[in-house]
N, CA, C and O atoms as CSV, one atom per row, in Angstrom:
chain,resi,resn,atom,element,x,y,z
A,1,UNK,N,N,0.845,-1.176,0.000
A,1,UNK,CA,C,0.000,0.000,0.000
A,1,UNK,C,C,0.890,1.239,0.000
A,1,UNK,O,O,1.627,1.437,0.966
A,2,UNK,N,N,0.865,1.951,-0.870
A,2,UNK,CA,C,1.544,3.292,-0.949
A,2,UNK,C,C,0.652,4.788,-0.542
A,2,UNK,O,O,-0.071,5.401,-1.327
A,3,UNK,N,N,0.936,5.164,0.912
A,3,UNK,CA,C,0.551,6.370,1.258
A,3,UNK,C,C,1.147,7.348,0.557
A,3,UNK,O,O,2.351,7.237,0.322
A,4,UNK,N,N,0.294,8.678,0.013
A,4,UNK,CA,C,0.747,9.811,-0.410
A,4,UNK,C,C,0.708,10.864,0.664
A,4,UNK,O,O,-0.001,11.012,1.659
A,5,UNK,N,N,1.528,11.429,0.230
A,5,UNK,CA,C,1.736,13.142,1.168
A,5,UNK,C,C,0.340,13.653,0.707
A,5,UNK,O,O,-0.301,13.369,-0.305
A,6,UNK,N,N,0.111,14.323,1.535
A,6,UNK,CA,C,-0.626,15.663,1.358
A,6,UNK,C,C,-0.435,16.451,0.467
A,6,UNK,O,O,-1.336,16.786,-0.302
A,7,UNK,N,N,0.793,16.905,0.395
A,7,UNK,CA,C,1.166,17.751,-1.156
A,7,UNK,C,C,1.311,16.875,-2.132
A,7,UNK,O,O,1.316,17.374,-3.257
A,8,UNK,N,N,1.433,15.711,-2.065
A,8,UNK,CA,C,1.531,14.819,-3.570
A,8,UNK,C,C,-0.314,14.737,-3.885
A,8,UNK,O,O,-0.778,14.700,-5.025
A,9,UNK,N,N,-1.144,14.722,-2.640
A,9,UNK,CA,C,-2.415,14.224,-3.066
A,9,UNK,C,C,-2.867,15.820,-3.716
A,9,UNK,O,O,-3.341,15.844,-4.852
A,10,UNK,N,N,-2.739,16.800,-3.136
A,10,UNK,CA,C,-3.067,17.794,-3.616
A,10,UNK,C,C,-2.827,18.403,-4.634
A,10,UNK,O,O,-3.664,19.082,-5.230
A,11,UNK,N,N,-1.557,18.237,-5.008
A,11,UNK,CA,C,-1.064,18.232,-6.711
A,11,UNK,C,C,-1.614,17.602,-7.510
A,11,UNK,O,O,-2.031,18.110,-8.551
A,12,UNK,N,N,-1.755,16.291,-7.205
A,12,UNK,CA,C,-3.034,14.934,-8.102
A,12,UNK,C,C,-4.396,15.766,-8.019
A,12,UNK,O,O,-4.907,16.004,-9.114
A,13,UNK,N,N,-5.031,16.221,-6.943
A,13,UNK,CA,C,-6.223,16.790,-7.353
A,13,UNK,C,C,-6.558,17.943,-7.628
A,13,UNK,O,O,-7.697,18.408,-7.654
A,14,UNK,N,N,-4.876,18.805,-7.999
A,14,UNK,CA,C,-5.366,20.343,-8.889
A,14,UNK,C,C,-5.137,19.906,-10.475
A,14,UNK,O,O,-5.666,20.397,-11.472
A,15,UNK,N,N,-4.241,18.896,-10.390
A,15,UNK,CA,C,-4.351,18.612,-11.444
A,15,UNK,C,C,-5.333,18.037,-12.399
A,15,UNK,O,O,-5.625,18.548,-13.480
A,16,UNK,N,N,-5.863,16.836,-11.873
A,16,UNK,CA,C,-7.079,16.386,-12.112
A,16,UNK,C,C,-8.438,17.659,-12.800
A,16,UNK,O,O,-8.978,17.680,-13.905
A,17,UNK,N,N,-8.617,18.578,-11.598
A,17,UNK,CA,C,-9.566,19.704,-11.961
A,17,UNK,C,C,-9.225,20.403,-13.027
A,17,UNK,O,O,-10.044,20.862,-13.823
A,18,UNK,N,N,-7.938,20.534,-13.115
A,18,UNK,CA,C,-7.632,21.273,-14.610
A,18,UNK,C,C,-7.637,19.926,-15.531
A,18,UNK,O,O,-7.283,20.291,-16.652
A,19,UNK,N,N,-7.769,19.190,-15.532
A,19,UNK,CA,C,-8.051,18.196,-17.056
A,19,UNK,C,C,-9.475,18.735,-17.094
A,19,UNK,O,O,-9.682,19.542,-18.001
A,20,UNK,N,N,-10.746,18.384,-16.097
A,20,UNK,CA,C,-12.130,18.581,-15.951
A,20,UNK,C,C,-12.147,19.948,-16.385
A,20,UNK,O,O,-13.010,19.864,-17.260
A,21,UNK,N,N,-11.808,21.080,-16.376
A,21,UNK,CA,C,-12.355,22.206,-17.025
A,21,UNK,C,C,-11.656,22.295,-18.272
A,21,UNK,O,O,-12.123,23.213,-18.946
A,22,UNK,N,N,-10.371,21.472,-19.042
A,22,UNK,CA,C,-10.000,21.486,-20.133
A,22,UNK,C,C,-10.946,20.495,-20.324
A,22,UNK,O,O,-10.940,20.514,-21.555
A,23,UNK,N,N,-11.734,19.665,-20.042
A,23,UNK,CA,C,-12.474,19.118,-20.948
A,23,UNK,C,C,-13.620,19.760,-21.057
A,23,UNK,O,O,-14.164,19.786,-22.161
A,24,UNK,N,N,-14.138,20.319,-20.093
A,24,UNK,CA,C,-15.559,20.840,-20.215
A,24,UNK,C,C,-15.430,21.923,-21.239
A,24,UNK,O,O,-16.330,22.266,-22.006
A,25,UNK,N,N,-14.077,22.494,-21.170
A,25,UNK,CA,C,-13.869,23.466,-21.697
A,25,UNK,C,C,-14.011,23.002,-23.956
A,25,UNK,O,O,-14.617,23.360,-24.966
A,26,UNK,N,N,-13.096,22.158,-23.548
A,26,UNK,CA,C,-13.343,21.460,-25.031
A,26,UNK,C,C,-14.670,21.250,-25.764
A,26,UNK,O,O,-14.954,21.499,-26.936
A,27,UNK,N,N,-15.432,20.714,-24.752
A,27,UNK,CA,C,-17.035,20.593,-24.867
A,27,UNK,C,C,-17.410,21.494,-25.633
A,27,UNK,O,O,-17.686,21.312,-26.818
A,28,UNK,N,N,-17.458,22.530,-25.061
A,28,UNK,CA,C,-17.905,24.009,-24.911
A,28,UNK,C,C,-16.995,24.418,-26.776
A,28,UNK,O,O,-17.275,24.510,-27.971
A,29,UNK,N,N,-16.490,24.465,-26.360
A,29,UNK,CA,C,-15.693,24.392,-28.025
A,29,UNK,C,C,-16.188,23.876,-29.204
A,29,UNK,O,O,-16.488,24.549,-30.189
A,30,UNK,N,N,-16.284,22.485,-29.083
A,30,UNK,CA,C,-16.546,21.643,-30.221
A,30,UNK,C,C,-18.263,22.046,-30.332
A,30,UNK,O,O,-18.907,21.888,-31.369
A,31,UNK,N,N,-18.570,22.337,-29.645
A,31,UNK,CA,C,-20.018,22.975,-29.830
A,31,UNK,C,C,-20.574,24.149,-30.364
A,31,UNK,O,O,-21.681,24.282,-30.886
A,32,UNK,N,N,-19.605,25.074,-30.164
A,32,UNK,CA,C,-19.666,26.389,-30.654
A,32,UNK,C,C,-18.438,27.078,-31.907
A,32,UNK,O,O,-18.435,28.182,-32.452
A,33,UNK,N,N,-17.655,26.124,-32.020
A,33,UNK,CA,C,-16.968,26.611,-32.832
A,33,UNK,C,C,-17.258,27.380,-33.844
A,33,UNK,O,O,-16.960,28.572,-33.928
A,34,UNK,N,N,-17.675,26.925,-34.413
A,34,UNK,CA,C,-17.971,27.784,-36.300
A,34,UNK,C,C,-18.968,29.296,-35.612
A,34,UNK,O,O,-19.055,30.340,-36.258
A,35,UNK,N,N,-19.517,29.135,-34.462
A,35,UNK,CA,C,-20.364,30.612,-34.300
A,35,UNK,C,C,-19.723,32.012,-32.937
A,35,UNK,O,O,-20.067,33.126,-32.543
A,36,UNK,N,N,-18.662,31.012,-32.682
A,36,UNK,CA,C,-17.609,31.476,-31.990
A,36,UNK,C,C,-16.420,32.817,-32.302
A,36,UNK,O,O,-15.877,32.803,-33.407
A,37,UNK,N,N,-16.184,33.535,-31.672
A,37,UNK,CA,C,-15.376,34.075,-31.972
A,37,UNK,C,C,-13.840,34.032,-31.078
A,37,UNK,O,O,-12.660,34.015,-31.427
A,38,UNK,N,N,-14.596,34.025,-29.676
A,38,UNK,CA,C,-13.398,33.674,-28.497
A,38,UNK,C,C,-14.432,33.093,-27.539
A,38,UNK,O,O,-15.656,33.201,-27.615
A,39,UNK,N,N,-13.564,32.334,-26.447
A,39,UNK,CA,C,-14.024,31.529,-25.404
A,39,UNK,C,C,-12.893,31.821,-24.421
A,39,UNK,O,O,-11.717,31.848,-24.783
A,40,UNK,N,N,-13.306,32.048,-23.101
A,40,UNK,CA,C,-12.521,31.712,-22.112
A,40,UNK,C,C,-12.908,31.815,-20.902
A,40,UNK,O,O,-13.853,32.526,-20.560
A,41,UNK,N,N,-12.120,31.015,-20.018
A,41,UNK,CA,C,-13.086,31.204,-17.938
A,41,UNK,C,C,-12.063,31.672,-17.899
A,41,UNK,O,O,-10.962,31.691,-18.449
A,42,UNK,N,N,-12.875,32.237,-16.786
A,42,UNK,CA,C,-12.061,33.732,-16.178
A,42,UNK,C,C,-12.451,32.836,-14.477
A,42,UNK,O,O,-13.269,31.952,-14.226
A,43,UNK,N,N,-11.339,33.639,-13.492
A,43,UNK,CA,C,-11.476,32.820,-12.535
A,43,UNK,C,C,-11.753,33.669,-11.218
A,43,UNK,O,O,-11.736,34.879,-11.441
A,44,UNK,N,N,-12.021,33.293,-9.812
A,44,UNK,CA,C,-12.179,34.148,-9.233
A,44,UNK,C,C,-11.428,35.525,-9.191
A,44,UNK,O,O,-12.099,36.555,-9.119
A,45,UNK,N,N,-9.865,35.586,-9.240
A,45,UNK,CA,C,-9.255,36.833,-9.327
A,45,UNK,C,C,-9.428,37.567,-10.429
A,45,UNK,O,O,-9.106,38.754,-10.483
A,46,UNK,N,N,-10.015,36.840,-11.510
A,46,UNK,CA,C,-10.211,37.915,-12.403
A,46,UNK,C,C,-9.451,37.981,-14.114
A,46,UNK,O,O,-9.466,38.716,-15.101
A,47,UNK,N,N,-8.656,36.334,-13.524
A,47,UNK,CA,C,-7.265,35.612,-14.239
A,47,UNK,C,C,-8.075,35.146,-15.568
A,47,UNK,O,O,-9.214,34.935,-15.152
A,48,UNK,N,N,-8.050,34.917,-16.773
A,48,UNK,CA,C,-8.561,34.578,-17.977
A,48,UNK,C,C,-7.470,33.298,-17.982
A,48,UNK,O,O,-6.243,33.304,-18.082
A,49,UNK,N,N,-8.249,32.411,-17.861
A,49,UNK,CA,C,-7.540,31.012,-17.589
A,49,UNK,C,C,-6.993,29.972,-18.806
A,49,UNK,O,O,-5.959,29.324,-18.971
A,50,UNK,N,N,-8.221,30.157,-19.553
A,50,UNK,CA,C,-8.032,29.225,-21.221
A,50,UNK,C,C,-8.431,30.262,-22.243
A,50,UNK,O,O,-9.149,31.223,-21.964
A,51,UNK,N,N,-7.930,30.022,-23.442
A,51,UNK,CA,C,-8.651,30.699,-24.229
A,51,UNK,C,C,-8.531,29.867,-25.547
A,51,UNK,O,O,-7.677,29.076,-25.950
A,52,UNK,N,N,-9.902,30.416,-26.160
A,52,UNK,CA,C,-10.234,29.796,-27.431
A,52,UNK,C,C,-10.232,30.444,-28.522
A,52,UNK,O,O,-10.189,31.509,-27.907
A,53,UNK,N,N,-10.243,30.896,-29.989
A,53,UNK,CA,C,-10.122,31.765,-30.855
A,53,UNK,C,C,-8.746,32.786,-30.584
A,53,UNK,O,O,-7.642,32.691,-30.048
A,54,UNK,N,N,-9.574,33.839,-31.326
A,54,UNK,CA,C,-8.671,35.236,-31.947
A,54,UNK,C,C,-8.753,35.864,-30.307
A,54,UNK,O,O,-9.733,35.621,-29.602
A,55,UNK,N,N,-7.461,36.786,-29.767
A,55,UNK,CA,C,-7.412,37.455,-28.907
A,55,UNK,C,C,-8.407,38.857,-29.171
A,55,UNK,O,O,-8.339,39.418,-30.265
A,56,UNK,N,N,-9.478,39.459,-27.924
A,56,UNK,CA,C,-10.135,40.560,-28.309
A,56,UNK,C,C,-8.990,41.632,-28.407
A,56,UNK,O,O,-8.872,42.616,-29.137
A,57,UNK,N,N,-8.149,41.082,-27.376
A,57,UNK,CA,C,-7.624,42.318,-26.467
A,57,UNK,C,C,-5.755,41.941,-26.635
A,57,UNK,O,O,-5.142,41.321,-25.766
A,58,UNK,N,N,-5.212,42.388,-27.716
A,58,UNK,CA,C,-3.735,41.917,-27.138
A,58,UNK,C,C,-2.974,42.542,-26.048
A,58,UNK,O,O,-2.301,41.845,-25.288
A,59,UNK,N,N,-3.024,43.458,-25.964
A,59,UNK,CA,C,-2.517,44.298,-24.739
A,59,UNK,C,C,-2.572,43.380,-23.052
A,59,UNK,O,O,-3.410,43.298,-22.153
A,60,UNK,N,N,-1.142,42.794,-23.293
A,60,UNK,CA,C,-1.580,42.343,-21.756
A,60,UNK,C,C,-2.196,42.910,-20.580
A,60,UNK,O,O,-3.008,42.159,-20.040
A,61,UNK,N,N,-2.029,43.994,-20.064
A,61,UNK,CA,C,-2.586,44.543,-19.259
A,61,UNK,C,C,-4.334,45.030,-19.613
A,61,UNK,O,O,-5.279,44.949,-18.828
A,62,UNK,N,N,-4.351,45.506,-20.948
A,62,UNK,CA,C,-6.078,45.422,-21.022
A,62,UNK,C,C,-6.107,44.301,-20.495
A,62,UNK,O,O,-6.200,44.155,-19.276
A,63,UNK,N,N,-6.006,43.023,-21.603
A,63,UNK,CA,C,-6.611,41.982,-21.531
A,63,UNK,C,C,-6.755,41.248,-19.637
A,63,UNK,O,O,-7.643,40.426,-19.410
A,64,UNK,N,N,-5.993,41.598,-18.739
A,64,UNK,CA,C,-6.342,41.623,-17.477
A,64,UNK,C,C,-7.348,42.570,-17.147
A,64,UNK,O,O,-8.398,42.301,-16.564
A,65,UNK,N,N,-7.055,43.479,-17.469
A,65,UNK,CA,C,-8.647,44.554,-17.122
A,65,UNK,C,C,-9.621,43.999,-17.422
A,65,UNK,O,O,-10.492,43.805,-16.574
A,66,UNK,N,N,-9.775,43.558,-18.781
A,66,UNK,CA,C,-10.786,42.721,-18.915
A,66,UNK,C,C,-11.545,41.821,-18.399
A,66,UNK,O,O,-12.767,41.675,-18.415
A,67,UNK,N,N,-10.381,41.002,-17.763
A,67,UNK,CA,C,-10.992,39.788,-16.738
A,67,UNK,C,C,-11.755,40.731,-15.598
A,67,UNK,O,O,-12.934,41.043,-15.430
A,68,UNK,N,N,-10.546,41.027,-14.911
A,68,UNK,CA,C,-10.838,41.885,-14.207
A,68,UNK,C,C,-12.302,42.425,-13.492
A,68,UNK,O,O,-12.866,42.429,-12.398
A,69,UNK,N,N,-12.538,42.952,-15.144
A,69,UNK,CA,C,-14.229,44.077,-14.818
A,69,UNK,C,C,-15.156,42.799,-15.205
A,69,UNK,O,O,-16.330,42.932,-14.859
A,70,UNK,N,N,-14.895,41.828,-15.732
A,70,UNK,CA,C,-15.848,40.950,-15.962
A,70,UNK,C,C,-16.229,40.187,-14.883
A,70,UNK,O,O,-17.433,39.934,-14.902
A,71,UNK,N,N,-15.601,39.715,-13.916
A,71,UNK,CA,C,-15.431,39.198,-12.245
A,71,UNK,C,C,-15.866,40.095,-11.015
A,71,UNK,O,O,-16.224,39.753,-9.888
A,72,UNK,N,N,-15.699,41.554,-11.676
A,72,UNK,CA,C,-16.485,42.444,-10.545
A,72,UNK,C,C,-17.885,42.814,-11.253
A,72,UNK,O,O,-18.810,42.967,-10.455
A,73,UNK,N,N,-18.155,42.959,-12.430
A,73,UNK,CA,C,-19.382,43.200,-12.880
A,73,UNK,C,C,-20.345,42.041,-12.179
A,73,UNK,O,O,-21.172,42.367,-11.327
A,74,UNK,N,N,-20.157,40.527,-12.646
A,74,UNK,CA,C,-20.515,39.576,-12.181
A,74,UNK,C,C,-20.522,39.535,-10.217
A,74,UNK,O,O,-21.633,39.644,-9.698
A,75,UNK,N,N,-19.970,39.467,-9.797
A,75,UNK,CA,C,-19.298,40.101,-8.261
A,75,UNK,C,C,-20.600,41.339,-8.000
A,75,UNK,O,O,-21.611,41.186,-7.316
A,76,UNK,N,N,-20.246,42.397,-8.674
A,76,UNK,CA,C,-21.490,43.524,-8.104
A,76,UNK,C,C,-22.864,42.179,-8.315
A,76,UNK,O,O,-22.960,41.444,-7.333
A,77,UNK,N,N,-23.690,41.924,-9.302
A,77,UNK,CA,C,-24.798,41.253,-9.670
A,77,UNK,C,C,-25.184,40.730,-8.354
A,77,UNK,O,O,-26.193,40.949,-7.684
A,78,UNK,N,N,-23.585,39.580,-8.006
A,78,UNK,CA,C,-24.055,38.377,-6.650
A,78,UNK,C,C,-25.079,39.066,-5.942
A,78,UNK,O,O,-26.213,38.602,-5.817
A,79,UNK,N,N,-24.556,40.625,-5.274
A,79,UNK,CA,C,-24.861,41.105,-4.439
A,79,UNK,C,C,-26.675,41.023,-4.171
A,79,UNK,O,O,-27.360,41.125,-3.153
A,80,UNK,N,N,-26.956,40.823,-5.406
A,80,UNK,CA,C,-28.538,41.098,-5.260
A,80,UNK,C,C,-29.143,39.915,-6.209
A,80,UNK,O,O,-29.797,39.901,-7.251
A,81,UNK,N,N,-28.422,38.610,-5.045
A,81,UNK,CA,C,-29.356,37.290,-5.382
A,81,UNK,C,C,-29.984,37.026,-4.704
A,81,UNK,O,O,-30.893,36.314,-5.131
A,82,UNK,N,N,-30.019,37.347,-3.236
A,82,UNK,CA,C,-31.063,37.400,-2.193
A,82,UNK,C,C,-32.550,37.736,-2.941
A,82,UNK,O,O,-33.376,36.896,-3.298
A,83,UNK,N,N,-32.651,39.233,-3.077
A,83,UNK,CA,C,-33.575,39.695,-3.610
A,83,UNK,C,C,-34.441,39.440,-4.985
A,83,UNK,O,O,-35.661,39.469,-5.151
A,84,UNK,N,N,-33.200,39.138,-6.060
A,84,UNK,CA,C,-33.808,38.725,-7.372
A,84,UNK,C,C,-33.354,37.480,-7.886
A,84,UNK,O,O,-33.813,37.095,-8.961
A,85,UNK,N,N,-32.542,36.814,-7.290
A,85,UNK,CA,C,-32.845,34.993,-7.571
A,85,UNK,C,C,-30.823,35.112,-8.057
A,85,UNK,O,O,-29.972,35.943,-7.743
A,86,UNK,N,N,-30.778,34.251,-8.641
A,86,UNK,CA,C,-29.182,34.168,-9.288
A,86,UNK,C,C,-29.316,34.432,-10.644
A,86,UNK,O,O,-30.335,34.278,-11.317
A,87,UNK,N,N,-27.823,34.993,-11.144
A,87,UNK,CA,C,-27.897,35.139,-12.350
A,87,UNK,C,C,-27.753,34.025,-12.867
A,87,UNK,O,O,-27.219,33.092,-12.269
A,88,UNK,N,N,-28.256,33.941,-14.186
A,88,UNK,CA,C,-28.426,32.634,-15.505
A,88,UNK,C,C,-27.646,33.502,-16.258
A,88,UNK,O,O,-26.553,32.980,-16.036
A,89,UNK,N,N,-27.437,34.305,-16.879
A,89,UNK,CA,C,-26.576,34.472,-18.107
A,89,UNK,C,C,-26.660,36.398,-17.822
A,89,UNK,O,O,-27.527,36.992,-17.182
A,90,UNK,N,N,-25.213,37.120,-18.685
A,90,UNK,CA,C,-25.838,37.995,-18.707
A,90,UNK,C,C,-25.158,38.231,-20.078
A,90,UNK,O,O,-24.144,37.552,-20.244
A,91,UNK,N,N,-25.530,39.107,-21.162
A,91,UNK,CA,C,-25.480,39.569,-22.387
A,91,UNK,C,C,-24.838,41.310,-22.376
A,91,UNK,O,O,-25.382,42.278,-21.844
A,92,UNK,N,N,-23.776,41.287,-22.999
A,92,UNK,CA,C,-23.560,42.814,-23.448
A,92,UNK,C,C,-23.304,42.647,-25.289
A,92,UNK,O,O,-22.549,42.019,-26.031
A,93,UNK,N,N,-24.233,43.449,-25.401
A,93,UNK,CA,C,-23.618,44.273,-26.965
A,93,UNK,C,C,-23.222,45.372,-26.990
A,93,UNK,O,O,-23.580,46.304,-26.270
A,94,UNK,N,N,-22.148,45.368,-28.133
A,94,UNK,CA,C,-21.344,46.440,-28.166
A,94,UNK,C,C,-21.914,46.526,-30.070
A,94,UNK,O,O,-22.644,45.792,-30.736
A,95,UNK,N,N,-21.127,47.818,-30.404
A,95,UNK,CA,C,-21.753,47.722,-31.482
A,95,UNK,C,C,-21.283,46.491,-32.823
A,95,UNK,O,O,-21.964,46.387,-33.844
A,96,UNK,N,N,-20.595,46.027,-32.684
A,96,UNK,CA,C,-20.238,45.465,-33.658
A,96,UNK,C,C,-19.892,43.817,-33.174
A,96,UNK,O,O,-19.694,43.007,-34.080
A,97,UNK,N,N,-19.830,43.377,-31.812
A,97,UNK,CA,C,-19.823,42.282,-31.012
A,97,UNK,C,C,-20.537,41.743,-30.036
A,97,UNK,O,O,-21.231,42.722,-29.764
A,98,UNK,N,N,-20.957,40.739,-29.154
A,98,UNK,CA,C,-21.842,40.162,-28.298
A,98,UNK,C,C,-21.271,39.421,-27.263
A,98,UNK,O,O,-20.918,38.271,-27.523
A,99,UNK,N,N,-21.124,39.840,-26.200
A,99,UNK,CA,C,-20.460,39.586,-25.233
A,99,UNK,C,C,-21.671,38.520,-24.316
A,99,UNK,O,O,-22.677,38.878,-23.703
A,100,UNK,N,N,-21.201,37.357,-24.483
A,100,UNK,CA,C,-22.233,36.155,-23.275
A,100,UNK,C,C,-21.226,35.800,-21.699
A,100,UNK,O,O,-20.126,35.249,-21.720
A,101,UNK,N,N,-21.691,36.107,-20.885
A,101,UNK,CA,C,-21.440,35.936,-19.304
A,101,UNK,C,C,-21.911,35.032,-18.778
A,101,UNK,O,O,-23.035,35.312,-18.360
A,102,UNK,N,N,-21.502,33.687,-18.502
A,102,UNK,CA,C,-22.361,32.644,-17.726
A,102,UNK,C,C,-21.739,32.413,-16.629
A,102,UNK,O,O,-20.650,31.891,-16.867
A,103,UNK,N,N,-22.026,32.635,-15.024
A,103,UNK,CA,C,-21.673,32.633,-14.299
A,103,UNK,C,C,-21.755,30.979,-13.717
A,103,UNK,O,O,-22.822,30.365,-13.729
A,104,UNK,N,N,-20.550,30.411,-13.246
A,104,UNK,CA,C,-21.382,29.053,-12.809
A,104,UNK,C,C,-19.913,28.928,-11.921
A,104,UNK,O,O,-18.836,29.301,-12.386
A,105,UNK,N,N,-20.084,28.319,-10.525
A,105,UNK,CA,C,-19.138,28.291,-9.286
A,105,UNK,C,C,-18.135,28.956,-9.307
A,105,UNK,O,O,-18.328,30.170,-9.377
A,106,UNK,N,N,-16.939,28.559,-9.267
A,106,UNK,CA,C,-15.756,29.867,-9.295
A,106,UNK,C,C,-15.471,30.659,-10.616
A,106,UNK,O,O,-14.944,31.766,-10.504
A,107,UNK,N,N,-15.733,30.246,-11.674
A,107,UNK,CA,C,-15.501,30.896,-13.005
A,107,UNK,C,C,-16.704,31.647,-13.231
A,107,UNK,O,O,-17.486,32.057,-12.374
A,108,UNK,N,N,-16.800,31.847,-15.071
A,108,UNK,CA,C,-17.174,33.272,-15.371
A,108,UNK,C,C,-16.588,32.909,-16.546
A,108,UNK,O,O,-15.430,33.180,-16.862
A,109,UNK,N,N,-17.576,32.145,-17.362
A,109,UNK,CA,C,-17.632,31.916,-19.025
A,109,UNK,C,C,-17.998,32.681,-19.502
A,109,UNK,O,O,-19.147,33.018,-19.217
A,110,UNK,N,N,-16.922,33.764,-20.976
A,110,UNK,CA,C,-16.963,34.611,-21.716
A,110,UNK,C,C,-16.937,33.875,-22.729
A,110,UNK,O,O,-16.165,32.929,-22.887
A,111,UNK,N,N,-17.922,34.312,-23.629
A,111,UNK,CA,C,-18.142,33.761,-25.102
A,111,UNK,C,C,-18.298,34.814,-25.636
A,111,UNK,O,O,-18.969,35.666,-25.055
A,112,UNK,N,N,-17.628,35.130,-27.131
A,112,UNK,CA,C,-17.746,36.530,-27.805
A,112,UNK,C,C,-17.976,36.215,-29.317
A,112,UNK,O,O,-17.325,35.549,-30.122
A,113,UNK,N,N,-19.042,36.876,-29.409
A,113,UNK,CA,C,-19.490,36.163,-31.044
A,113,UNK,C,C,-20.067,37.566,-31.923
A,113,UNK,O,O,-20.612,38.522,-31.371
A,114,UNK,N,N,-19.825,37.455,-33.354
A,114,UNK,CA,C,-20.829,38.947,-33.686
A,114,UNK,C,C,-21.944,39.055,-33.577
A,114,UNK,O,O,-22.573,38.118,-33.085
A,115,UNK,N,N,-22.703,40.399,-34.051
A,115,UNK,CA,C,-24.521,40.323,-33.467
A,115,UNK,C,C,-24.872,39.517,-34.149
A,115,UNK,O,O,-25.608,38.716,-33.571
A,116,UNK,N,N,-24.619,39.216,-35.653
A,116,UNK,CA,C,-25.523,38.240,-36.498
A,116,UNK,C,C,-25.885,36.744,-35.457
A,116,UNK,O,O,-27.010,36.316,-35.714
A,117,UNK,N,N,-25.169,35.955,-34.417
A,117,UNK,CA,C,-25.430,34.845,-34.174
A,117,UNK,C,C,-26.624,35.196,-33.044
A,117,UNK,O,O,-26.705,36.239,-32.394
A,118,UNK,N,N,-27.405,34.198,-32.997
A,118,UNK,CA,C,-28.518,34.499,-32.296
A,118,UNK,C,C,-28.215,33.972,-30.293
A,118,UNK,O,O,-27.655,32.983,-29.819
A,119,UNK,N,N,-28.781,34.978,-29.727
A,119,UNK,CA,C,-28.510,34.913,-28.488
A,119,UNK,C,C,-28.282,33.719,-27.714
A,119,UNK,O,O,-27.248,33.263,-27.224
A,120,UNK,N,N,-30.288,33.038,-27.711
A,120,UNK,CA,C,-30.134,32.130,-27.012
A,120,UNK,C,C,-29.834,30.282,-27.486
A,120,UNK,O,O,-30.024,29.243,-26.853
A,121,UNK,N,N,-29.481,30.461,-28.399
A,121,UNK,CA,C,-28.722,29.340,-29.322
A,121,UNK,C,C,-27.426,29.085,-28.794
A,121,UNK,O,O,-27.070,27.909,-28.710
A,122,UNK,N,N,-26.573,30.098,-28.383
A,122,UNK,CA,C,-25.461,30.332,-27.821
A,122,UNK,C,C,-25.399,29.932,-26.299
A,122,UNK,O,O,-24.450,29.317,-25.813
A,123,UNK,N,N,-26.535,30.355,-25.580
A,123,UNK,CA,C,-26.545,30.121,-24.024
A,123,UNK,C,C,-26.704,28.684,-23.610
A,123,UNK,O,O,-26.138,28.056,-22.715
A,124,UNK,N,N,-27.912,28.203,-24.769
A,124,UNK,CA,C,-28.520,27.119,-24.334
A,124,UNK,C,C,-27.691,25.919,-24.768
A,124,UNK,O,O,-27.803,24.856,-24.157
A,125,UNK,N,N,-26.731,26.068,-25.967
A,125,UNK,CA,C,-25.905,25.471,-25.934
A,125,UNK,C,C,-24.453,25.011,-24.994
A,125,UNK,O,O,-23.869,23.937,-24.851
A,126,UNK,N,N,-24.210,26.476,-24.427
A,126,UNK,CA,C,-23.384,26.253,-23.412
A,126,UNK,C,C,-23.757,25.831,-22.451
A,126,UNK,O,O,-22.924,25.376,-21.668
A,127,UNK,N,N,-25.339,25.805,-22.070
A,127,UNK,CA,C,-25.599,25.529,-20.684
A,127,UNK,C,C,-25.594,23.288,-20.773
A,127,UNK,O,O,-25.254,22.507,-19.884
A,128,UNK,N,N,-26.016,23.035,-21.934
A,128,UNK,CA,C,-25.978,21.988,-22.389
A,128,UNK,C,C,-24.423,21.379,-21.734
A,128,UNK,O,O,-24.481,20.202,-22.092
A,129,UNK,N,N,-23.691,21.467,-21.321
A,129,UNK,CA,C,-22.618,20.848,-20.947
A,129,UNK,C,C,-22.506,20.406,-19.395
A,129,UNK,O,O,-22.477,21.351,-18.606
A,130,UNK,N,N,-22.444,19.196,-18.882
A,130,UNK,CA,C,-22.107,19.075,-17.717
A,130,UNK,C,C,-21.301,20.067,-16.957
A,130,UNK,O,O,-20.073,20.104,-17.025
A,131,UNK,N,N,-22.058,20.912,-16.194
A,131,UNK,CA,C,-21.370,21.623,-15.523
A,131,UNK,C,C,-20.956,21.680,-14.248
A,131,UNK,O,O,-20.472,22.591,-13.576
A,132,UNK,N,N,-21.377,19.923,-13.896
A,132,UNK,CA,C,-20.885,19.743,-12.610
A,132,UNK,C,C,-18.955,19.260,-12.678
A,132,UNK,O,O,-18.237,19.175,-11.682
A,133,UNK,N,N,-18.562,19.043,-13.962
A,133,UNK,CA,C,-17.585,18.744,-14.049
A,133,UNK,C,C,-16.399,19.809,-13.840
A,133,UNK,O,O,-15.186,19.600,-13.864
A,134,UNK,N,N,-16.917,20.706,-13.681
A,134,UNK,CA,C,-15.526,22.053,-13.240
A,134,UNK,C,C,-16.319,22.386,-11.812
A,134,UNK,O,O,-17.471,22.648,-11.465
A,135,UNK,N,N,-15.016,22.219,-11.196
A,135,UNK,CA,C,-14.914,22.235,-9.525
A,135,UNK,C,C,-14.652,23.761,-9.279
A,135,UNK,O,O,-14.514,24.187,-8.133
């Protein structure tokens, strides 16, 4: 019988969780590809963790802002789930792009597609993925 350390077991199970959101994450991919423009979880700090497609933002430091305001936008919302239930999705358009927000346990799925693709084709597809599989 081979006992593990504590830090060996804990390395095995951060690791593990990052296969589970690279796969969920893949999911999420192979599903949306062709109507896709970028994909990525963003994490509690605000960190843009994976990414899928064309960069919006090359500027490293935007592209942290980005996370950033997307984790406190989401973050302000929490505040008022008591009162109006939890968020399910939230939507920004800009003029020429479509920003999808799906909030689900520590992340904060950004999907960015142009206006032509239709909203909830996009949501309901993402929601379609086991999402008990990212810890």
């Amino acid at each position: 019988m081979v006992l593990k350390t504590k830090t060996e077991y804990q390395l095995k199970s951060k690791l593990e969780q990052n296969q589970q959101k690279n796969d969920v994450f893949a999911k999420i991919r192979s599903f949306l590809e062709n109507k896709i423009q970028y994909l990525s979880l963003i994490n509690t700090q605000g960190k843009i963790e994976i990414i899928f497609g064309n960069e919006i933002v090359s500027d490293p430091q935007r592209k942290e802002m980005l996370g950033m305001s997307i984790r406190l936008q989401n973050s302000l919302q929490k505040d008022f789930d008591n009162e109006f239930g939890l968020i399910d999705h939230i939507i920004i358009e800009r003029e020429h792009l479509r920003f999808f927000l799906l909030p689900y346990s520590a992340y904060v799925i950004l999907a960015v597609t142009g206006k032509h693709v239709k909203s909830m084709n996009i949501i309901n597809k993402i929601k379609k993925i086991k999402w008990s599989d990212i810890l």
